[in-house]
C-alpha positions in Angstrom: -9.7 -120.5 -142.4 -13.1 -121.9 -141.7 -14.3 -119.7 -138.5 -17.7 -121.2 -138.8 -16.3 -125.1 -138.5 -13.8 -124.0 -135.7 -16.1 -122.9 -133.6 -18.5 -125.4 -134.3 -15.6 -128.0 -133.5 -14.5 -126.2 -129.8 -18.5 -126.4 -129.3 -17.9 -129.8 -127.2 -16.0 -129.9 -124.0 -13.8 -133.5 -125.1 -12.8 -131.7 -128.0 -11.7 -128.6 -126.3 -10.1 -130.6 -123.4 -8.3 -132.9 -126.3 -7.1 -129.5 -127.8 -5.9 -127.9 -124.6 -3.7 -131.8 -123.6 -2.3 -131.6 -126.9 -1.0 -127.8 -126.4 1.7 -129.6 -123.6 1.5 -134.0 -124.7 4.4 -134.2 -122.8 2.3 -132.9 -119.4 -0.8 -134.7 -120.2 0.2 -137.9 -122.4 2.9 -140.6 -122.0 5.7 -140.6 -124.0 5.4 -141.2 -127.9 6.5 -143.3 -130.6 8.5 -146.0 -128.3 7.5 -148.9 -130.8 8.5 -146.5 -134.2 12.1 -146.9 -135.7 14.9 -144.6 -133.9 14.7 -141.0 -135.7 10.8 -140.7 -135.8 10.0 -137.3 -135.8 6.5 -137.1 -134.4 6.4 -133.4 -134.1 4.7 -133.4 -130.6 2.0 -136.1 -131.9 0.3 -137.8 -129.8 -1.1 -141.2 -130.8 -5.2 -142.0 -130.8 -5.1 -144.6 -129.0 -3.6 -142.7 -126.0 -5.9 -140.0 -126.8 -8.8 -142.5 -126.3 -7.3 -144.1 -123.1 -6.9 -140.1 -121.2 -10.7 -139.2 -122.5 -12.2 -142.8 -121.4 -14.1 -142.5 -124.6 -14.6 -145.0 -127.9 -12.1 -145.1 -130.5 -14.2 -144.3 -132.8 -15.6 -140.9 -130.9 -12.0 -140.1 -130.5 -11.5 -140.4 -133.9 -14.6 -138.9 -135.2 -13.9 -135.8 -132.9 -9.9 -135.6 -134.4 -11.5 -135.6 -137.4 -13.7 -132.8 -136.9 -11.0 -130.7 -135.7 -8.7 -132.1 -138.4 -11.3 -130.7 -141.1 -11.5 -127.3 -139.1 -7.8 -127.4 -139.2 -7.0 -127.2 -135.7 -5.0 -130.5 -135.9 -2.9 -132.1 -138.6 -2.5 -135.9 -138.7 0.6 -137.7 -138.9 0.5 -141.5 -140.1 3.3 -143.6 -139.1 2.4 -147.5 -140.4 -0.4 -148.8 -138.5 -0.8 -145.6 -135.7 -1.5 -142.1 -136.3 -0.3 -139.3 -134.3 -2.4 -136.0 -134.0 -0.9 -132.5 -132.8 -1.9 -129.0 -133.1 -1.6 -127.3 -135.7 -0.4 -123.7 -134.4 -0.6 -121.7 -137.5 -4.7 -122.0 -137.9 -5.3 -121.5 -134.2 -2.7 -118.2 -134.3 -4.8 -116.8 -137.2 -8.1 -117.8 -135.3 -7.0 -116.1 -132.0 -6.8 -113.0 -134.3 -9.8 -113.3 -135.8 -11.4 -113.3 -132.8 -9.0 -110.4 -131.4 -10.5 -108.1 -134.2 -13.5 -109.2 -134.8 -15.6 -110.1 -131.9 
């Protein structure tokens, strides 16, 4: 776990906000993978392009910013043909929450 890159990537208040919505996508984001074949498991992914339409920012931003968190490991990315779907990824942010339990 990279402490120093997850803080550095909740340093922003999109990316924070982004992380937060994708905690509940089902509260925050419309509902996924309509256009994707029947039996798409999406894991609680939620698709950039949404992302970008709830923030009201670039794509590119929103991408650059999934990225960022994505190389802290606070989201995994899930490419289904031409979309990709971004959710938490619970086991980092579990082992972060204790790091910061015991040691700040």
């Amino acid at each position: 776990m990279d402490t120093k890159a997850i803080f550095k990537a909740l340093d922003n208040d999109i990316r924070l906000q982004m992380l937060q919505w994708l905690k509940e996508p089902e509260k925050y984001f419309p509902p996924q993978g309509i256009h994707l074949p029947e039996g798409t498991d999406l894991n609680g992914g939620v698709c950039v392009g949404d992302i970008r339409d709830k923030v009201g920012i670039t794509q590119s931003t929103v991408s650059h910013y999934l990225d960022m968190m994505h190389k802290a490991g606070l989201v995994e990315p899930l490419r289904v043909g031409k979309w990709t779907y971004y959710r938490r990824n619970e086991e980092t942010i579990r082992e972060f929450a204790a790091f910061v339990q015991k040691e700040l």
